[in-house]
C-alpha positions in Angstrom: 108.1 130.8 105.3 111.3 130.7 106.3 110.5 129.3 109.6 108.5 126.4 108.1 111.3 125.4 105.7 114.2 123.0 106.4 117.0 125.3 107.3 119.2 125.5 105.1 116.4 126.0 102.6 115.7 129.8 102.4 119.0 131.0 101.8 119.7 128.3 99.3 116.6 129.0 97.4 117.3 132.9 96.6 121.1 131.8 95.8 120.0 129.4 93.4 117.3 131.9 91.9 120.3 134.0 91.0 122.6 130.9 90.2 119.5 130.2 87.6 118.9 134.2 86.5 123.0 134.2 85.7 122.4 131.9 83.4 124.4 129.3 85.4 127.5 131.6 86.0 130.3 129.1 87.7 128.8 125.9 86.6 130.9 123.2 84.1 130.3 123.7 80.4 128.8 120.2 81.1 126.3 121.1 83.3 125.3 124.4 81.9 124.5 122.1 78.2 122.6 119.7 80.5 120.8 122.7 82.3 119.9 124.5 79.1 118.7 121.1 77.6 116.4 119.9 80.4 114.6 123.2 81.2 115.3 126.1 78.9 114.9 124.2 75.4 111.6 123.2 74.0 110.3 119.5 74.3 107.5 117.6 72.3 106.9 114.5 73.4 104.6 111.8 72.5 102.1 110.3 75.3 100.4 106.9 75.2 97.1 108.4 73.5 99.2 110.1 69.9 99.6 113.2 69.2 103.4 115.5 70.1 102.7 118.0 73.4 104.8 120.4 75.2 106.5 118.8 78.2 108.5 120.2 80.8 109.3 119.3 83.8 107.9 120.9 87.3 109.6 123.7 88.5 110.0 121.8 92.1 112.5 119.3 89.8 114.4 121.8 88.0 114.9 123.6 91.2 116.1 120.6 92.8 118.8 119.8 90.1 120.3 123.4 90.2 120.7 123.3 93.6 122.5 119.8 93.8 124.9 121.7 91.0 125.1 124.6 92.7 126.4 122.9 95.6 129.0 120.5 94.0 130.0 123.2 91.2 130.2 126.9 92.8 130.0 126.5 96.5 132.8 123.3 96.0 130.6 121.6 98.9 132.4 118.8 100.4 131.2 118.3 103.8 129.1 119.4 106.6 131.3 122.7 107.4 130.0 124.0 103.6 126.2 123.4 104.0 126.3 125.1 107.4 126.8 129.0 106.0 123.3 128.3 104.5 121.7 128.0 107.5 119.0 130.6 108.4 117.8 129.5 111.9 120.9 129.7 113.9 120.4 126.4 115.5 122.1 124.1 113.5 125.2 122.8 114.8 128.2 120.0 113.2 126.5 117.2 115.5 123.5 117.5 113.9 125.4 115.8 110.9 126.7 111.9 110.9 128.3 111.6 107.3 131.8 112.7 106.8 131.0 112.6 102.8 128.9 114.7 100.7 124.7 114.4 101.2 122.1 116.3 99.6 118.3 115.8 101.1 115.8 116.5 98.8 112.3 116.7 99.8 109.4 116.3 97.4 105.9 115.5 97.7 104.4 112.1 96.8 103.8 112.0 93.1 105.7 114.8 92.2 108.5 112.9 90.3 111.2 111.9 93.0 112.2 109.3 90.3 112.4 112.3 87.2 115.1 114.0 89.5 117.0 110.7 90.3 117.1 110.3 86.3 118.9 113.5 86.0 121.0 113.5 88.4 122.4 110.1 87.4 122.8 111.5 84.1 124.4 114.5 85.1 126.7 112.7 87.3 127.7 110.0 84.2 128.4 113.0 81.7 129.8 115.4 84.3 132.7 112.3 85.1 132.9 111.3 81.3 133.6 115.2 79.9 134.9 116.9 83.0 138.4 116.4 83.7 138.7 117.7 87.4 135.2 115.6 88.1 134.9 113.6 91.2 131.5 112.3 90.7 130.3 109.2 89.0 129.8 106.7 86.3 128.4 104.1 88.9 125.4 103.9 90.6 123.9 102.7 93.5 120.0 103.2 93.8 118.7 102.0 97.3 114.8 101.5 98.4 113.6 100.6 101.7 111.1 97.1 100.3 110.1 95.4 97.1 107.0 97.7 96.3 109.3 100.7 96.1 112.0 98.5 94.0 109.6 97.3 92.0 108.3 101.1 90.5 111.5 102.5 90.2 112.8 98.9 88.0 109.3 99.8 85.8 110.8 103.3 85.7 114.5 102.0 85.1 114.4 98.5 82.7 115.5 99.0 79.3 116.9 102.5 80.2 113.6 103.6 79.4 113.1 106.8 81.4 116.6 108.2 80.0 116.2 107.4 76.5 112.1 107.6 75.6 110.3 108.2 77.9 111.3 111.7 78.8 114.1 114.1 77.5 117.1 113.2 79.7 119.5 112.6 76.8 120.1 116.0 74.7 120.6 114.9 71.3 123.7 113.8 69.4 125.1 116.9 68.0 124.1 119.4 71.3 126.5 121.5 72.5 129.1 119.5 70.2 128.7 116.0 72.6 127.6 112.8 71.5 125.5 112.8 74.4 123.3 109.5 73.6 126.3 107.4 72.0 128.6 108.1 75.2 125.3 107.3 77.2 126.5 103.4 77.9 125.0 101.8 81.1 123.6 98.5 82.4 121.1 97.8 85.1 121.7 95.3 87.3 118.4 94.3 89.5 119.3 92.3 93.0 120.0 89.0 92.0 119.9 90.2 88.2 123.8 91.1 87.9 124.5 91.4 84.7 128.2 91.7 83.5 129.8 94.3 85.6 132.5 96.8 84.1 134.7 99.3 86.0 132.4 102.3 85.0 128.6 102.2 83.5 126.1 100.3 86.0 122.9 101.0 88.0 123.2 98.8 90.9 118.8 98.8 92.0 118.8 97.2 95.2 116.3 96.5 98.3 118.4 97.6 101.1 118.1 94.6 102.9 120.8 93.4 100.0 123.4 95.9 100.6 124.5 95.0 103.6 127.3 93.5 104.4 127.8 89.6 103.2 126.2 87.7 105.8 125.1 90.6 108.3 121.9 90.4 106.0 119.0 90.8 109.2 116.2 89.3 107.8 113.0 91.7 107.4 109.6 91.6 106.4 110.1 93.4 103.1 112.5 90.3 101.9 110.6 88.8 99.2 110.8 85.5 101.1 110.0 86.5 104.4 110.5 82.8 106.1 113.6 83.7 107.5 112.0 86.9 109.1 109.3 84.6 111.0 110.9 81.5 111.4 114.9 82.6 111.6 117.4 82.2 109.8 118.6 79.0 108.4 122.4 78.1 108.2 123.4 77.9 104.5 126.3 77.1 103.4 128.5 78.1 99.8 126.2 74.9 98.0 122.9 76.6 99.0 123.7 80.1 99.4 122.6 81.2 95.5 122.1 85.1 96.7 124.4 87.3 94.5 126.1 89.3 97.5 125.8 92.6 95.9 126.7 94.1 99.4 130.4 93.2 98.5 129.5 93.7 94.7 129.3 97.5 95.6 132.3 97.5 97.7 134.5 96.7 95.0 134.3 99.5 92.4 136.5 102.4 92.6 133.8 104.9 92.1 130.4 105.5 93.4 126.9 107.9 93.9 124.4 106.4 96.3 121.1 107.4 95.9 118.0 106.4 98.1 114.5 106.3 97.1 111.6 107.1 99.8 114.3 107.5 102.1 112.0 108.2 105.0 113.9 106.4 108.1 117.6 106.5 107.3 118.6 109.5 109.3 119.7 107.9 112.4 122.9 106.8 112.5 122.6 103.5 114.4 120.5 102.1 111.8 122.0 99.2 109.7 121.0 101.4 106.2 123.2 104.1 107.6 126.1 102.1 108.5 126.2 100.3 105.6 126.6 103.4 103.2 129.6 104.5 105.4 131.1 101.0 105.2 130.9 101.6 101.3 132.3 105.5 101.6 135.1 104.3 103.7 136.1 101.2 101.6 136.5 103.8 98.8 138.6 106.2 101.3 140.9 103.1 101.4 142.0 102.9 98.0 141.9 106.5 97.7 138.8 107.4 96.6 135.6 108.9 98.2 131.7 108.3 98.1 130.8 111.0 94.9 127.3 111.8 96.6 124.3 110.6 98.4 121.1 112.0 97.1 118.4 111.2 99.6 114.6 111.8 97.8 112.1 111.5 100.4 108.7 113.3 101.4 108.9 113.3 105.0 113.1 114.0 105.6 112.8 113.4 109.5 115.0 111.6 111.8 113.1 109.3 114.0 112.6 112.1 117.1 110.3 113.7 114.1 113.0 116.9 113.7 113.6 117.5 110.4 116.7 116.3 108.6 119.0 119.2 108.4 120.6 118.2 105.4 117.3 118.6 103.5 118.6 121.3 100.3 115.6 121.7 98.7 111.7 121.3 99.9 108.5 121.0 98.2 105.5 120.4 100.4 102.6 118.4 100.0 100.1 121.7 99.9 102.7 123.9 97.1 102.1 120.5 95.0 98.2 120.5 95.5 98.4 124.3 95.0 100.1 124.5 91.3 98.2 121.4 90.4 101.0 118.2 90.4 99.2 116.6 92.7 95.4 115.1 92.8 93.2 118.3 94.7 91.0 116.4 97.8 87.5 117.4 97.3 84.6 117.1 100.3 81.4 117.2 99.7 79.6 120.6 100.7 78.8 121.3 104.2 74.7 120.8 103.8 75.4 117.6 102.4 77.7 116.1 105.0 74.9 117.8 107.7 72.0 115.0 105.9 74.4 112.1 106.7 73.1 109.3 109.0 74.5 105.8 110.1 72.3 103.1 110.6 72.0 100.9 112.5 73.6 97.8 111.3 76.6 95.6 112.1 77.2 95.4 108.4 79.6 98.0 107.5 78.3 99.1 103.7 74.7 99.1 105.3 75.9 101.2 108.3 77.7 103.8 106.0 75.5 103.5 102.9 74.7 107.2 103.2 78.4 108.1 103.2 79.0 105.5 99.8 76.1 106.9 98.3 77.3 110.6 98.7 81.1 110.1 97.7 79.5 108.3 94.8 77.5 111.2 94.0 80.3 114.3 94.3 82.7 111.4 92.4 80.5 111.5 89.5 80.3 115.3 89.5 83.9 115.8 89.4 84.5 112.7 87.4 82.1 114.4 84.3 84.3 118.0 85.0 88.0 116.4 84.9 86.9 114.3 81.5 86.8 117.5 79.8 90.5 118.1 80.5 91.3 114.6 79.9 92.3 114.3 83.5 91.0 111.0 85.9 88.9 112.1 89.3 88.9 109.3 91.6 86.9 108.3 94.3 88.9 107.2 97.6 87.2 105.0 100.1 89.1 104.3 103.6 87.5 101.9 105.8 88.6 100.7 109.4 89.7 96.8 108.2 90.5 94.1 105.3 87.0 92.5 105.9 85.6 96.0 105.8 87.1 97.3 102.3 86.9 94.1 100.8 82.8 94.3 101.6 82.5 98.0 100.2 84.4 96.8 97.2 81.7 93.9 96.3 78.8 96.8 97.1 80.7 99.1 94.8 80.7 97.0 92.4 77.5 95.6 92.4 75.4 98.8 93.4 76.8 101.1 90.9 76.9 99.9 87.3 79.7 102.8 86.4 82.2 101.1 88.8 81.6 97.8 87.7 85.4 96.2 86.8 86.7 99.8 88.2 87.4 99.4 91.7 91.2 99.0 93.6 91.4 97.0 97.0 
């Protein structure tokens, strides 16, 4: 195992197992309450269909969180030189690190809750600066994604304050531990152009990265929402037209910041503009005296561009641990025999060359379908063809051919 986990990974696992079995020995009083609340006390919560269940969150999130507190709380990390005494392979050197300021990788499967663990570490970060004296985090936030799609979930996730205050049980209750936890809980979101009032402490910053770079270095991309500079380049605007809040120098300005990056798949080489501009921000805060608090990267594939992984990956949980303890969907085949009967026609239209293959995925679909109701659980049926035309055909035939799908199929 040990050789096909991150490096620093192995050791920092079995440290945190006794950092958890302590019962958090050499953490803040802060983030011992916050520990104790999130994954030690009991949690009923109230799904879309009615009645109160259990909830707790996955063990691959709670270990995550204690090993970002570990690091900031009893190791004291604050650079490169700390992380390194984790390392269990022997081959990682400084120059394999570009930041000078603190960054935690963590590495998570799709659909494992990247977001649940940005959630708490935001709020972790608020109440460790609002209660902590000594604290050097955060009570502003900067949450980066690579396009629109990715902005788009996480501002679902993020409007209202909704994933701190109902949707799950980030906020311990007024009263816990002696805190007013969800009166001192004040924070605004401010969505790209959607800048709301800005205070000195207090704000979510949820940005496309394209936006946070500096003024008018903005290189167009084809993730803008209005790609027309991308294809056509960029026109000359002027202060009259220019109506883009520059949230670039927005973020610049406050005295105190945590960056966080969601799918952060591509941003480990340090000639890329989304790597620059996070050390323009950490070294406008070293000017007035300050520092970057912390860059949490969440990403499932942490690996620089040569495809080695990203050594500052902290904590790792693979795609086949997920499948395993049942977080993620399980990929089911139809058996052997059954593939054996399969036959393509001949045809040069796709859904009458493949109708064998519809047909059977159809068949094991309803199979499992009729298993996974009786857990209240959704089997889907996943169908990859080779072009637009091509899945936009097998959608009509889905449709049409099989009553049960009718209104029910995704393009």
């Amino acid at each position: 195992m040990d050789k096909l986990m991150p490096p620093l990974v192995a050791q920092l696992r079995n440290k945190v197992r006794e950092f958890r079995d302590s019962g958090y020995v050499g953490a803040a009083d802060t983030s011992k309450s916050l520990l104790n609340w999130w994954f030690h006390a009991p949690h009923l919560m109230e799904p879309a269909r009615g009645a109160m269940v259990p909830f707790q969150y996955y063990f691959a999130q709670q270990e995550a969180l204690e090993t970002i507190i570990y690091l900031y709380e009893v190791i004291g990390v604050q650079d490169k030189f700390d992380l390194m005494r984790f390392d269990s392979s022997g081959a990682v050197s400084a120059g394999m690190f570009d930041e000078t300021w603190r960054r935690f990788v963590i590495k998570m499967a799709t659909g494992t809750g990247k977001t649940k663990v940005m959630s708490l570490v935001i709020a972790w970060s608020f109440f460790h600066k609002l209660y902590e004296p000594e604290s050097d985090l955060s009570r502003n936030f900067l949450v980066i994604t690579p396009n629109i799609i990715v902005l788009d979930r996480i501002y679902h996730d993020f409007q209202g304050l909704r994933i701190f205050l109902r949707d799950d049980p980030v906020l311990p209750d007024n009263g816990y531990e002696g805190r007013n936890w969800r009166d001192d809980f004040q924070l605004t979101l401010h969505r790209q152009d959607e800048v709301r009032v800005i205070r000195p402490t207090g704000n979510i910053f949820l940005s496309n990265i394209h936006r946070v770079y500096t003024g008018q270095d903005i290189p167009p991309s084809p993730d803008d929402e209005n790609t027309m500079d991308y294809f056509l380049g960029k026109r000359p605007t002027g202060a009259t037209t220019d109506s883009k809040v520059d949230l670039g120098m927005i973020v610049r300005d406050i005295d105190e910041l945590m960056v966080l990056n969601d799918e952060a798949h591509h941003i480990h080489d340090k000639e890329l503009a989304w790597f620059k501009s996070i050390q323009d921000i950490h070294n406008r805060l070293l000017q007035k005296g300050g520092a970057l608090a912390l860059q949490v990267d969440t990403t499932a594939t942490p690996r620089h561009n040569s495809g080695a992984i990203c050594v500052q990956t902290v904590a790792d949980y693979p795609l086949v641990e997920a499948i395993k303890q049942n977080v993620v969907k399980h990929p089911i085949l139809p058996d052997a025999p059954s593939r054996a009967k399969l036959q393509e026609q001949q045809s040069a239209k796709f859904t009458e060359k493949y109708a064998d293959y519809i047909e059977l995925g159809v068949i094991e679909w309803r199979k499992a379908y009729e298993q996974h109701q009786k857990m209240g659980k959704n089997a889907i049926l996943f169908v990859m063809t080779d072009d637009t035309r091509n899945c936009d055909e097998v959608a009509h035939y889905l449709e049409n051919q099989y009553p049960d799908l009718e209104g029910a199929v995704l393009v």
